[in-house]
C-alpha positions in Angstrom: 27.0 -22.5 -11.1 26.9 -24.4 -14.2 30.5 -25.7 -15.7 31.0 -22.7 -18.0 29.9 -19.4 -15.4 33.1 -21.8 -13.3 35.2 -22.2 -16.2 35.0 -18.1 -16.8 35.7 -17.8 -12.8 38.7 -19.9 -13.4 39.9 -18.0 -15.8 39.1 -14.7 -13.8 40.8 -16.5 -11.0 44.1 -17.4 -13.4 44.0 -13.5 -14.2 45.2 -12.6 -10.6 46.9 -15.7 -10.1 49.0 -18.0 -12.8 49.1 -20.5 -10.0 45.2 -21.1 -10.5 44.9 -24.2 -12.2 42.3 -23.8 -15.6 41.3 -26.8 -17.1 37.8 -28.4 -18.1 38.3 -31.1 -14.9 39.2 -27.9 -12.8 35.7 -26.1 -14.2 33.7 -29.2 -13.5 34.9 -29.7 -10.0 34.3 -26.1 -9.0 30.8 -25.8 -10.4 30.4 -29.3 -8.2 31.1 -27.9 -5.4 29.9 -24.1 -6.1 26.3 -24.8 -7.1 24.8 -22.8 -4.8 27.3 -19.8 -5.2 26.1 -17.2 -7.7 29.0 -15.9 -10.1 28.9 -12.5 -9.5 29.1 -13.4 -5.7 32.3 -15.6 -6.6 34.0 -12.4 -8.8 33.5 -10.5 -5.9 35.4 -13.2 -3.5 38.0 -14.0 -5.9 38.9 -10.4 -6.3 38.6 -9.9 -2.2 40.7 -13.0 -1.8 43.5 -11.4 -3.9 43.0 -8.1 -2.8 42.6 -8.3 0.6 45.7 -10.5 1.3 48.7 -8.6 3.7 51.7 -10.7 2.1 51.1 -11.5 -1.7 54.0 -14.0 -2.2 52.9 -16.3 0.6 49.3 -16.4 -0.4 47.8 -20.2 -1.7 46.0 -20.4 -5.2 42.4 -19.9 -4.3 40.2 -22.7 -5.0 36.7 -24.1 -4.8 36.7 -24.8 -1.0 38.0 -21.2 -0.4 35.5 -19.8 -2.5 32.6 -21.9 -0.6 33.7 -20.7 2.7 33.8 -17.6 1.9 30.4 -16.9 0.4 28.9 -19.4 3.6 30.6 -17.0 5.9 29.4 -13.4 4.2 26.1 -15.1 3.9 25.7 -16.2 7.6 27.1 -12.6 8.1 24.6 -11.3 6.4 21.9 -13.5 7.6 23.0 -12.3 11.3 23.2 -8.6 10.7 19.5 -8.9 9.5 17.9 -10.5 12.3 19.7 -8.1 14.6 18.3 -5.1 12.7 14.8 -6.5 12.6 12.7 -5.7 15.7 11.5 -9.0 18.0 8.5 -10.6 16.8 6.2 -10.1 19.4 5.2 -13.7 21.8 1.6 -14.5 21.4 -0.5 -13.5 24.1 -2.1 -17.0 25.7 -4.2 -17.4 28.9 -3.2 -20.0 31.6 -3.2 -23.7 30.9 -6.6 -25.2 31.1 -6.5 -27.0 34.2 -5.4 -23.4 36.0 -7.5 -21.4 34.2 -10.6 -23.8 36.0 -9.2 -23.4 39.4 -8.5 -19.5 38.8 -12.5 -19.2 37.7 -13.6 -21.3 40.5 -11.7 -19.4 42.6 -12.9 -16.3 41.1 -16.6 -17.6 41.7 -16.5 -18.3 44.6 -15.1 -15.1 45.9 -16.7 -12.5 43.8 -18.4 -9.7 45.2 -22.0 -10.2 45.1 
């Protein structure tokens, strides 16, 4: 997220909150720490965050840390529904070891029917 796409979430953020803190030191922290969050992903968590809550008056001004656990959390949620849904990738078939796999054809040798 570069400093500006944060800056506009800030301001997004201020729209459902005026407790949100919007300055240019606010913007840079946040695209600091959200780097790896897309914006459209923080839109939608910003407007869950406020949207979602049970008591609106005793909800904290959302910030960059809230916002990061958030998308980790949907991600990993994600991540884990996926690999559920996705059938087992099958184990590759392999013989015995080596060193059993002489014995076994020793064995077999020596009492095959002639």
């Amino acid at each position: 997220m570069t400093p500006q796409e944060a800056s506009a979430l800030l301001v997004y953020a201020r729209q459902h909150d005026h407790l949100v803190v919007d300055t240019d030191a606010q913007a840079h922290t946040w695209a600091t720490h959200l780097e790896h969050v897309p914006v459209s992903a923080g839109r939608l968590i910003v407007s869950d965050y406020y949207g979602r809550h049970s008591d609106p008056d005793r909800r904290k001004p959302i910030d960059a840390s809230v916002i990061r656990k958030l998308y980790s959390s949907k991600a990993r949620e994600v991540d884990a529904r996926s690999r559920a849904l996705d059938p087992p990738s099958p184990k590759p078939r392999t013989g015995p070891p080596p060193h059993i796999k002489a014995k076994l054809d020793a064995f077999r040798a020596k009492h095959a029917k002639k």
